[in-house]
Biopython code that builds the backbone (N, CA, C, O; Angstrom):
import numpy as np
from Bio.PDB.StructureBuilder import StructureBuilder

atoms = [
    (1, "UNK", "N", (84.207, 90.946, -13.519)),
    (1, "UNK", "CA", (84.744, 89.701, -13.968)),
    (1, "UNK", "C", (85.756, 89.150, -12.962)),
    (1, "UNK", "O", (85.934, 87.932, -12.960)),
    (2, "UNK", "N", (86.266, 89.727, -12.320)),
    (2, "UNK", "CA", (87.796, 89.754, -11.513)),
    (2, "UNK", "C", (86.866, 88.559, -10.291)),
    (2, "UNK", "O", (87.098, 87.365, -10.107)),
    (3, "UNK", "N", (85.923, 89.343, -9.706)),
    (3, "UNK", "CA", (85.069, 88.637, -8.535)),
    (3, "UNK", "C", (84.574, 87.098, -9.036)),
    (3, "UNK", "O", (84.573, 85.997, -8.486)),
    (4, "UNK", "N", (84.264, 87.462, -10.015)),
    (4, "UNK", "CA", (83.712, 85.591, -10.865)),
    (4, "UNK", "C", (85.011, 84.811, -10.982)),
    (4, "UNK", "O", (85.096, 83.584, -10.926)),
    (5, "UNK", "N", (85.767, 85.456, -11.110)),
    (5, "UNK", "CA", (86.930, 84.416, -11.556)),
    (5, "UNK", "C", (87.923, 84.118, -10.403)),
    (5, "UNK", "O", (88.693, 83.160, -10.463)),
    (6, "UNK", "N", (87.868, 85.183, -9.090)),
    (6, "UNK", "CA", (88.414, 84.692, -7.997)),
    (6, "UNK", "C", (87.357, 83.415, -7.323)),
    (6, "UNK", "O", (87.924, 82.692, -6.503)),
    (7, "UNK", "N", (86.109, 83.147, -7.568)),
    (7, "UNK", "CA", (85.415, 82.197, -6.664)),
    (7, "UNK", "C", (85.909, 80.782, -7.860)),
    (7, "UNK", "O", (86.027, 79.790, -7.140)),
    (8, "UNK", "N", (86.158, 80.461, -9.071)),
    (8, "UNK", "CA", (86.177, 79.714, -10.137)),
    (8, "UNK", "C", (87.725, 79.153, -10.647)),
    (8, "UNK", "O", (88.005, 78.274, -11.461)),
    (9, "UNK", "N", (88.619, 80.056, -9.804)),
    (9, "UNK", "CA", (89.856, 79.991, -11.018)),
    (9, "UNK", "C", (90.466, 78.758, -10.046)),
    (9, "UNK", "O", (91.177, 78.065, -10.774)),
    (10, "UNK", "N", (90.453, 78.217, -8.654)),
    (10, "UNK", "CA", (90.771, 77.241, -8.005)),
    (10, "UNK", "C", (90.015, 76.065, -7.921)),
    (10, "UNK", "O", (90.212, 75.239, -7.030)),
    (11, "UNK", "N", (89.008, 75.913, -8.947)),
    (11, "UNK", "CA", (87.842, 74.783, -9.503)),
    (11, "UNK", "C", (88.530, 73.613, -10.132)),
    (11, "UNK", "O", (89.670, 73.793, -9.704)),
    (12, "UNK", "N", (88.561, 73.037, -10.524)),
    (12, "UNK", "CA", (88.589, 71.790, -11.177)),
    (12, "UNK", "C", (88.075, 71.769, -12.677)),
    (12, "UNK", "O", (86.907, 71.685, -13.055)),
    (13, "UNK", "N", (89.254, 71.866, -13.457)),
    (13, "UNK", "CA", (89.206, 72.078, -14.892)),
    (13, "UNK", "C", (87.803, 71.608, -15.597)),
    (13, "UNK", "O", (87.381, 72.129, -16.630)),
    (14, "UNK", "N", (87.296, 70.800, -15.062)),
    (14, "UNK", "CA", (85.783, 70.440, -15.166)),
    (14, "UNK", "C", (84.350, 71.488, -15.144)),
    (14, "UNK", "O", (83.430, 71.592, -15.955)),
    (15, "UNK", "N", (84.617, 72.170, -13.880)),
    (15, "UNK", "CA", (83.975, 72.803, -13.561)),
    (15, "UNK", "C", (83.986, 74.514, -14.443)),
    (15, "UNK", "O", (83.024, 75.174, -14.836)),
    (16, "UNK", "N", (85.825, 74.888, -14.535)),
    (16, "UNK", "CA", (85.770, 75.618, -15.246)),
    (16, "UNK", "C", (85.270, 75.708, -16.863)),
    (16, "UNK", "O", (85.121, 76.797, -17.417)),
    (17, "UNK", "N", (85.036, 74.436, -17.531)),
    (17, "UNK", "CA", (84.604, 74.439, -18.919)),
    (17, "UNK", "C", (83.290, 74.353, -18.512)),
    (17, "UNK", "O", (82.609, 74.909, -19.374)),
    (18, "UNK", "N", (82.730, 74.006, -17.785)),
    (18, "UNK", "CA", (81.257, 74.319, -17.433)),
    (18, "UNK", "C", (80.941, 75.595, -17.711)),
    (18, "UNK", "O", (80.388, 75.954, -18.751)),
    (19, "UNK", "N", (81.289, 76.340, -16.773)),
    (19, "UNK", "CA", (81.034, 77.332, -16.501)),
    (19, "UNK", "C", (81.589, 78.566, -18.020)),
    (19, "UNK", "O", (80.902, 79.544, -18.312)),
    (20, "UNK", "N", (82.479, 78.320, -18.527)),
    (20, "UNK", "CA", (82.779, 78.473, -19.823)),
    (20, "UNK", "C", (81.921, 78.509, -20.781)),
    (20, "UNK", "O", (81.734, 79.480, -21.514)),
    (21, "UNK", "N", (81.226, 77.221, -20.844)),
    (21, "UNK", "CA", (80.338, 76.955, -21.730)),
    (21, "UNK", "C", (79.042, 77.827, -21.699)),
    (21, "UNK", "O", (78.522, 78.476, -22.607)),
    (22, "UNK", "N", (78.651, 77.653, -20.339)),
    (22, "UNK", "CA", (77.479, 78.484, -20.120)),
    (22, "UNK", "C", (77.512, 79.575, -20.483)),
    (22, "UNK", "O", (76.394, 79.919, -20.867)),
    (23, "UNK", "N", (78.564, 80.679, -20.608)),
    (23, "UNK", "CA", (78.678, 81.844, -20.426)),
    (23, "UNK", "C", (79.096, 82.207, -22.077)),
    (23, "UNK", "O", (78.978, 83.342, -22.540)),
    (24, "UNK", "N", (79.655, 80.912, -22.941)),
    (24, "UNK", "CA", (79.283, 80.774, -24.274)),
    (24, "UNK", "C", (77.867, 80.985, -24.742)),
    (24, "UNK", "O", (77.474, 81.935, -25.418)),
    (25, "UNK", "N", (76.984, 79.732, -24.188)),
    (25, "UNK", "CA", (75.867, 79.715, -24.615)),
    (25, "UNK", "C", (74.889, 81.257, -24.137)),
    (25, "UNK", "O", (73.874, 81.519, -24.783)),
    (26, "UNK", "N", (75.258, 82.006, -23.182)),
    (26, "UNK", "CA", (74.271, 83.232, -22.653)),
    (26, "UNK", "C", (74.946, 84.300, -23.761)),
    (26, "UNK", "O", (74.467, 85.412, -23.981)),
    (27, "UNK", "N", (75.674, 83.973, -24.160)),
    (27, "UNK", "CA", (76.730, 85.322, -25.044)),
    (27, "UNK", "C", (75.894, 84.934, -26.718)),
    (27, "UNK", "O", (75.731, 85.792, -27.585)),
    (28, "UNK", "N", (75.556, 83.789, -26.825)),
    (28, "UNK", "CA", (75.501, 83.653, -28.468)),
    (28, "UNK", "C", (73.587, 83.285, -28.107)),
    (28, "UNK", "O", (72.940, 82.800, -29.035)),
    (29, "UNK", "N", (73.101, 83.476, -27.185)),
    (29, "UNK", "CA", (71.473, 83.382, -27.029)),
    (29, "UNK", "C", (70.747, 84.249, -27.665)),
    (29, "UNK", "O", (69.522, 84.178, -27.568)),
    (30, "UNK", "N", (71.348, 85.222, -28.429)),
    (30, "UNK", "CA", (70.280, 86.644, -28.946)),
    (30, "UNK", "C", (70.421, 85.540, -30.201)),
    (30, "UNK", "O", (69.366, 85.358, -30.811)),
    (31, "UNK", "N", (71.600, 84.768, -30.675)),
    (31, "UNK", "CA", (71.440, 84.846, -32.291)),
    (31, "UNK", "C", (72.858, 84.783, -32.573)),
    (31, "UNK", "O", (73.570, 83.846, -32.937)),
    (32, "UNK", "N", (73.126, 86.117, -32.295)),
    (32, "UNK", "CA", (74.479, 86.780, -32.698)),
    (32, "UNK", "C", (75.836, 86.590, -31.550)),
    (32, "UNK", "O", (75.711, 86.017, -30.467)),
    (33, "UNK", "N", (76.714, 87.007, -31.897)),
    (33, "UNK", "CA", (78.183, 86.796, -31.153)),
    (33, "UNK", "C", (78.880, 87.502, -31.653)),
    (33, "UNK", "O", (79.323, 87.280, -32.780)),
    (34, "UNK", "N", (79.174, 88.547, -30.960)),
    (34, "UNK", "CA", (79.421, 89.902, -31.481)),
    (34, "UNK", "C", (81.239, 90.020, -30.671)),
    (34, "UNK", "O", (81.649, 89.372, -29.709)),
    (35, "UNK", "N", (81.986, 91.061, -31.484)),
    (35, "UNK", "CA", (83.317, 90.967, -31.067)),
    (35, "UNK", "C", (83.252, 91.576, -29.722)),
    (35, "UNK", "O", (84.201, 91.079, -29.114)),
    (36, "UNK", "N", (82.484, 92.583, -28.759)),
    (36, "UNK", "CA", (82.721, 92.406, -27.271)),
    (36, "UNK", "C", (82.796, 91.290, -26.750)),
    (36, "UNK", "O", (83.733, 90.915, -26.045)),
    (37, "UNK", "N", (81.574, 90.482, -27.116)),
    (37, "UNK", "CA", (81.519, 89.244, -26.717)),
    (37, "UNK", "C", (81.983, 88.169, -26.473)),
    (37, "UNK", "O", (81.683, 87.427, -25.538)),
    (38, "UNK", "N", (83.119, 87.926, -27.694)),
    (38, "UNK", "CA", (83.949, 87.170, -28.177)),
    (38, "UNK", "C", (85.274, 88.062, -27.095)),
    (38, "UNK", "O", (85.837, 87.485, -26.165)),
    (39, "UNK", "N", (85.499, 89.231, -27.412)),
    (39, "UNK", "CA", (86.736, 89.580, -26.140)),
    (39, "UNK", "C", (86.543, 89.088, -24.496)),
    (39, "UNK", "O", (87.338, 88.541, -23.732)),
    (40, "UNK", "N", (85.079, 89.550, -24.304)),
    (40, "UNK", "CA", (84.907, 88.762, -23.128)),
    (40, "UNK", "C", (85.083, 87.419, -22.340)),
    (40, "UNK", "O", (85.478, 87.249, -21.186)),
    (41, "UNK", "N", (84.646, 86.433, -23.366)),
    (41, "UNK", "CA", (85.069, 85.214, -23.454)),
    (41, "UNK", "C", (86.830, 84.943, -23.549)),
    (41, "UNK", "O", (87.560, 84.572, -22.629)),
    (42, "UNK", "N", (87.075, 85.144, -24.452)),
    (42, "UNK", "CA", (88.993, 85.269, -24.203)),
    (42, "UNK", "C", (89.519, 85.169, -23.117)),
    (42, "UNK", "O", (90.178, 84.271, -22.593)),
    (43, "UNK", "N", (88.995, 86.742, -22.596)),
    (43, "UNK", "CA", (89.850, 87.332, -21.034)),
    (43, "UNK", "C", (89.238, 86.450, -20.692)),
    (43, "UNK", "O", (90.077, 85.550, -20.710)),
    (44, "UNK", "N", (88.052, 85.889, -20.275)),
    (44, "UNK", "CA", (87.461, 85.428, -19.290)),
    (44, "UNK", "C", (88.426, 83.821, -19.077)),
    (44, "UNK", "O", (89.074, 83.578, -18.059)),
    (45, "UNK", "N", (88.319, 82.890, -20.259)),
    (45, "UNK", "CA", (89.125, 81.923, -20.424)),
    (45, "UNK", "C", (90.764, 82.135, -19.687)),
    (45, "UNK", "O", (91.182, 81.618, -18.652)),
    (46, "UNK", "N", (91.497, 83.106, -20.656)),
    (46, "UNK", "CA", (92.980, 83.223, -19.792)),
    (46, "UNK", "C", (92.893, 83.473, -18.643)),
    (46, "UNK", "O", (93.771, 83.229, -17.816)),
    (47, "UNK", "N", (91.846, 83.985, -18.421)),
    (47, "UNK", "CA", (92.251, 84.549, -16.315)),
    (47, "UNK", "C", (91.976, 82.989, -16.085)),
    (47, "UNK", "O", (92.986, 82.385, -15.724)),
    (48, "UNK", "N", (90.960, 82.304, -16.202)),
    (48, "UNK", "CA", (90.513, 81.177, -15.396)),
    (48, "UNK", "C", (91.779, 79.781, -15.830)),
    (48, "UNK", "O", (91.666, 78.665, -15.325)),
    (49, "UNK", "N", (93.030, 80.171, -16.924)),
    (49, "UNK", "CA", (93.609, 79.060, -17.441)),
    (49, "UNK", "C", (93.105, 78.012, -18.365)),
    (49, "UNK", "O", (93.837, 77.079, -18.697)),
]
sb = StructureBuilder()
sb.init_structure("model")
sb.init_model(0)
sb.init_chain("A")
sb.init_seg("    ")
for serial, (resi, resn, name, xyz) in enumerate(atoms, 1):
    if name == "N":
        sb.init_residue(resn, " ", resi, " ")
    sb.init_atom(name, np.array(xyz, "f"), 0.0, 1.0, " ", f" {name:<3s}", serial, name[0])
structure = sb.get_structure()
């Protein structure tokens, strides 16, 4: 995660909800959205601001 978020975290708040989103939509694609999932997303959000 550390490597994704050093190429992303100097993006343009635009780009980061993009990329947010997507990684929403690949997390809740089985169906489900499960609490790793949901932690992942979190951290992933605060590192990127």
């Amino acid at each position: 995660m550390n490597e994704v978020v050093a190429v992303f975290v100097e993006s343009e708040l635009r780009i980061k909800k993009i990329i947010l989103l997507e990684t929403l939509g690949l997390s809740y694609s089985e169906g489900e959205f499960d609490d790793s999932e949901k932690g992942f997303i979190n951290e992933y959000a605060k590192k990127l601001d």
